[in-house]
Every structure is written in structure tokens, then in C-alpha cells.
C-alpha positions as CSV (number, residue, x, y, z in Angstrom):
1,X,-75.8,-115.9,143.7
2,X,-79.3,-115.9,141.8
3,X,-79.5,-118.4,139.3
4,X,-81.4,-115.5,136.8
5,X,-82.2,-118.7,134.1
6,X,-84.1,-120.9,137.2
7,X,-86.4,-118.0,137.7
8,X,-89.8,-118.1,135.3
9,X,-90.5,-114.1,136.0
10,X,-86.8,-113.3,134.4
11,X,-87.5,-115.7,132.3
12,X,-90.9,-114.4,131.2
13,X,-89.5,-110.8,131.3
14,X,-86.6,-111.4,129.1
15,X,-88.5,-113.1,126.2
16,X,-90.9,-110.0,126.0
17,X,-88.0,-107.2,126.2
18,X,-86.0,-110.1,123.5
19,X,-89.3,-110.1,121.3
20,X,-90.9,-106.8,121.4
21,X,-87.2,-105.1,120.4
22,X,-86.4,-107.7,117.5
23,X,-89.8,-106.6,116.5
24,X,-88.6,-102.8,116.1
25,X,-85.3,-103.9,114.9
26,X,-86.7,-106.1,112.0
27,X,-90.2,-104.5,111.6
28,X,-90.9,-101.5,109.7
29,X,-88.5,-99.3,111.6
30,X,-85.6,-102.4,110.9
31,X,-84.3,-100.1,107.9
32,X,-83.4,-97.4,110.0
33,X,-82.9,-98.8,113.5
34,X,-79.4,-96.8,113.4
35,X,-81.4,-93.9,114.0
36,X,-83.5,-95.7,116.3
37,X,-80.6,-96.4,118.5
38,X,-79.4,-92.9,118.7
39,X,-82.2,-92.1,120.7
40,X,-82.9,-95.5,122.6
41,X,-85.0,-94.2,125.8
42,X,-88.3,-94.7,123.9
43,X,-87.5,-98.2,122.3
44,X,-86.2,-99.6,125.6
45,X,-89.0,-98.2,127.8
46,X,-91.3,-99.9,124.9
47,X,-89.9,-103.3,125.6
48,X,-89.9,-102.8,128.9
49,X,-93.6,-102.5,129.4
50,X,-94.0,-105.4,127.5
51,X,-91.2,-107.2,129.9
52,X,-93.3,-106.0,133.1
53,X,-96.8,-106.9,131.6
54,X,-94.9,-110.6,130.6
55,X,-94.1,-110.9,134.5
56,X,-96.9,-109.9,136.0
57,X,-98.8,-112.3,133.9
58,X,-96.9,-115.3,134.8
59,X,-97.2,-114.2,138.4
60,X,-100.5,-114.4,137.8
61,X,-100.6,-117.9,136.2
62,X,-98.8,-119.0,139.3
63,X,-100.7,-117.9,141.9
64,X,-103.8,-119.0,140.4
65,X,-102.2,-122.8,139.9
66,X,-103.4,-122.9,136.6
67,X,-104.0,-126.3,135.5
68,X,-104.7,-127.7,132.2
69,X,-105.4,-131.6,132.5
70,X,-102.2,-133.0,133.7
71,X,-99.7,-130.0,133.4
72,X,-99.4,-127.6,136.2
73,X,-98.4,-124.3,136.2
74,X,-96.5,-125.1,139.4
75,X,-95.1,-127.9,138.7
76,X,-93.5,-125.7,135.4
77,X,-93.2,-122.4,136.5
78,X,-89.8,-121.8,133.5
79,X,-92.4,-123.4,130.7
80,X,-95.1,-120.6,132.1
81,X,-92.3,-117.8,131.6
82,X,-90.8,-118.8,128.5
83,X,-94.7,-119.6,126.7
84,X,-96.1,-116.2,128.1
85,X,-92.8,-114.1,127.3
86,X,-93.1,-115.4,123.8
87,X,-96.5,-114.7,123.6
88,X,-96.8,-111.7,124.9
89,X,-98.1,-110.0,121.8
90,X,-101.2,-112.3,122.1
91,X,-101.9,-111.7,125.4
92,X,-101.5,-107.9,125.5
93,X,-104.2,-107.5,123.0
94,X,-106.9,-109.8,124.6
95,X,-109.8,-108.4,126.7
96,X,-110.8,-110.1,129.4
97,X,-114.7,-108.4,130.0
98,X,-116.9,-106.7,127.8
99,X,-119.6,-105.1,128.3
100,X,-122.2,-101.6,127.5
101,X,-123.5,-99.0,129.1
102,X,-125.3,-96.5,127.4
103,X,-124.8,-97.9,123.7
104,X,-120.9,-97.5,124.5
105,X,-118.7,-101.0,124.8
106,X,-116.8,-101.1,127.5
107,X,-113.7,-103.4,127.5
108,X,-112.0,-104.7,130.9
109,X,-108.4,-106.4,130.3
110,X,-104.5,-106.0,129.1
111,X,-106.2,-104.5,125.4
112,X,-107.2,-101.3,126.8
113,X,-104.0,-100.1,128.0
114,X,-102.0,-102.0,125.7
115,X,-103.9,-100.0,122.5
116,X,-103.0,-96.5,124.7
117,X,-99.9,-97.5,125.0
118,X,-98.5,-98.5,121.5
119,X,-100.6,-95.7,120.4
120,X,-98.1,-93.2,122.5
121,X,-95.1,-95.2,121.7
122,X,-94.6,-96.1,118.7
123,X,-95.8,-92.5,117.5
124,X,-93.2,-91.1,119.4
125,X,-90.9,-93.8,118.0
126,X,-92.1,-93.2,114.2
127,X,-91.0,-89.0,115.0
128,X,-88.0,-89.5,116.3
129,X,-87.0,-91.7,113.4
130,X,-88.7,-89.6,111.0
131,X,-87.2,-86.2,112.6
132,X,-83.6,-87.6,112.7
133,X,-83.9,-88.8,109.0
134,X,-85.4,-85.5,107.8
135,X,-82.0,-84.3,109.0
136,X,-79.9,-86.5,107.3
137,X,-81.4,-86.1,104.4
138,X,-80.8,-82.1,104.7
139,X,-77.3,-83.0,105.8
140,X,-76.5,-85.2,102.4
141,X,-78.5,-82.7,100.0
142,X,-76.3,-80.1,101.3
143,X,-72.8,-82.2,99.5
144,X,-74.7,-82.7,96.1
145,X,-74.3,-80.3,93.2
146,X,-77.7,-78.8,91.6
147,X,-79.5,-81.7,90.1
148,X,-82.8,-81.8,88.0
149,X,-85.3,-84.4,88.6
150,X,-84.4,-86.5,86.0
151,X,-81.0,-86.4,87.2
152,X,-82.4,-87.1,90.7
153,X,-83.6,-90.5,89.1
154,X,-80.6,-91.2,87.4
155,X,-78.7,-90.5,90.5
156,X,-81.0,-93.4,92.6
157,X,-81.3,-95.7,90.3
158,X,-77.3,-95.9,90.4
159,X,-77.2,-95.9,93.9
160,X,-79.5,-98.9,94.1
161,X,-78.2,-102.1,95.3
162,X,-76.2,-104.1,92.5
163,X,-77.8,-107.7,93.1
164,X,-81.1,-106.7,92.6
165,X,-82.8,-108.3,89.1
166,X,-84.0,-106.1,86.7
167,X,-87.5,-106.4,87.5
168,X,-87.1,-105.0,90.8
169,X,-85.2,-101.9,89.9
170,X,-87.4,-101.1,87.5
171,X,-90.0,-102.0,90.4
172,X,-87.9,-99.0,92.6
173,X,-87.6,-96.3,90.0
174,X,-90.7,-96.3,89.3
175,X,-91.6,-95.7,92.5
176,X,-88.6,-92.8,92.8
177,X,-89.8,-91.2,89.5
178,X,-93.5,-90.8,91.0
179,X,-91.9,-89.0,94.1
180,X,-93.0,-85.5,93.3
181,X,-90.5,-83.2,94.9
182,X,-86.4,-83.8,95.3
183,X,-86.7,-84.8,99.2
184,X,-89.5,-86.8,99.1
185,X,-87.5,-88.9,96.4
186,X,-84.7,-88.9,98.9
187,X,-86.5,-89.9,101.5
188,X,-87.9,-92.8,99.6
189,X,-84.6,-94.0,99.0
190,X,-83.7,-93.6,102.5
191,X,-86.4,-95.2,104.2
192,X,-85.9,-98.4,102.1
193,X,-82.2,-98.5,101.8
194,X,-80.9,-97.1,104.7
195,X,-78.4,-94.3,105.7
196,X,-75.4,-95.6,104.1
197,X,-76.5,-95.6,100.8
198,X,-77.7,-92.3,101.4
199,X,-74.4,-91.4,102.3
200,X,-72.8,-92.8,99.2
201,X,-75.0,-90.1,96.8
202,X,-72.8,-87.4,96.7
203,X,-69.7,-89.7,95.5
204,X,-71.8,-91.0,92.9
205,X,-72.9,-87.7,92.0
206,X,-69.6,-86.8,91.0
207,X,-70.7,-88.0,87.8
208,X,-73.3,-85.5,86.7
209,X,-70.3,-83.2,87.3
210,X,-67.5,-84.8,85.3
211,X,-69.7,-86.6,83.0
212,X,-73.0,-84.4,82.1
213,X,-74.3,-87.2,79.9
214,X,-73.8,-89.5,82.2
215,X,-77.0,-92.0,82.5
């Protein structure tokens, strides 16, 4: 049986798929990586290329026996993995040969495919989240009674979490009340609070029914 742990390419692999998916799931997408995981194909395949790219730069480092004054890439292959699967980030953006023809730069190295790359896929990762949000925002709208915008705001506010110090919700209905439109003021909310507190509006808007005045 393969001993996966002994091997520097899994190694190297696994930090890079580990990294670059912590980085969706605490990065600006972290929020809403519920969503995210309903459709995972793009994410994964994301993390992937980054896995692939890790390993075939440690091969790489191997075969060329790098050596930097008395540590050998040979002698540790697992340190070679673990330092280029965790900096994979790094490497993927540097550019190995530059050079012009014409007036036009010319770059040869992981950087020009990389920038095509994270270009395609985190678009496509950024409308997926936004398209399934849009329709849970639709989805909740569709439970709350007719609201104004000031009850909009009031509604928010309230559905703000409970620990935060006055300063910052006054910080966050600011920003709510300068939302122009209903579902942009949702979608606000949404993006920085998540779905389950989007979820929890149309309980708390029980009280513009019951209780008019409420505020």
C-alpha cells in the first residue's frame, strides 16, 4: 500500500487543493460558500489546477536537483512538496521571461496562464454565487408582507447580529439606508450576513404586521 504522506508530489498537490479552497471558503466568497457548495464543479476544478501546477513544479525542482548551499532538493523531496504546495500562490503568478516584440511585452512562465485562468474561474465562480443568491433573495421577498423602505431599514437593522457594538450597526445601516432599491438592500444584507439571516426576515417581519409602529 502507498504510503500517500512519504510522497512529495501528493504532498505538494494536497497543500495547493488545501490552500487555494480555504482561500474561497474564507475569502470574499467565505460569506456565502453555502451557495458555493451547491454547485462545487467549478471550485474543485479551481483547486485542482492549482494542485496540478503544485506537482508539476516540485517535479520540476526534483529533476533539476536544485541546490541551495547545503540543502538539496533530493535529499528533501517532502520539504520541496510541502514549501511549494504552500506557496503556490507565489509561484503561479511569477514570470519566468520577458521580453518585446513590436512595442508589445511578451511574458514566458506560470503568470500567463495563471492570470487566464483565474480570470475564467473565479468569474464563473462570482455568477454562480451571485445567480443562486439573486434567487434566494426572490425566494425570501416572496414570504414578507408589503414593506416601505423605511420599514426595509427597520426590518435589517433588527435582523443584524446582537453582539455587534453600536458603532458598527450604525456603521451597517448606514450602508443599508444608502441601498437605493428594496433588493439591492437585501442583497447587501445577504452578501455580508449570509443566508440564514436572510432566512430569519420574514419571522421578524411579523412585526410590521402585528405591531405597525414597531421600530
Amino acid at each position: 500500500m502507498i504510503d500517500y504522506l512519504s510522497q512529495p508530489l501528493f504532498i505538494a498537490g494536497l497543500g495547493a487543493f488545501l490552500l487555494m479552497g480555504s482561500e474561497l471558503a474564507l475569502g470574499k466568497y467565505a460569506v456565502n460558500f453555502g451557495l458555493l457548495m451547491r454547485q462545487p464543479f467549478t471550485p474543485i476544478i479551481y483547486a485542482l489546477y492549482y494542485a496540478l501546477l503544485a506537482i508539476g513544479i516540485t517535479q520540476l525542482l526534483l529533476r533539476g536537483n536544485l541546490s541551495i548551499h547545503e540543502f538539496s532538493a533530493q535529499e528533501h523531496p517532502l520539504v520541496i512538496g510541502l514549501i511549494t504546495g504552500l506557496s503556490i500562490r507565489a509561484l503561479a503568478r511569477m514570470n519566468l521571461y520577458q521580453f518585446k516584440i513590436e512595442g508589445k511585452t511578451i511574458n514566458i512562465g506560470p503568470k500567463t496562464i495563471n492570470d487566464f485562468m483565474e480570470g475564467f474561474f473565479l468569474k464563473k465562480i462570482s455568477d454562480n454565487v451571485d445567480g443562486l443568491l439573486i434567487g434566494e433573495i426572490n425566494t425570501m421577498i416572496g414570504k414578507l408582507p408589503p414593506l416601505t423602505l423605511e420599514e426595509i431599514d427597520l426590518l435589517l437593522r433588527d435582523g443584524l447580529p446582537s453582539h455587534f457594538s453600536q458603532e458598527k450597526r450604525k456603521y451597517y445601516v448606514d450602508k443599508i439606508k444608502a441601498c437605493p432599491r428594496p433588493f439591492d438592500k437585501y442583497r447587501y444584507f445577504a452578501f455580508h450576513f449570509g443566508l440564514q439571516r436572510l432566512h430569519q426576515l420574514p419571522l421578524l417581519a411579523q412585526n410590521f404586521i402585528h405591531n405597525p409602529e414597531a421600530s
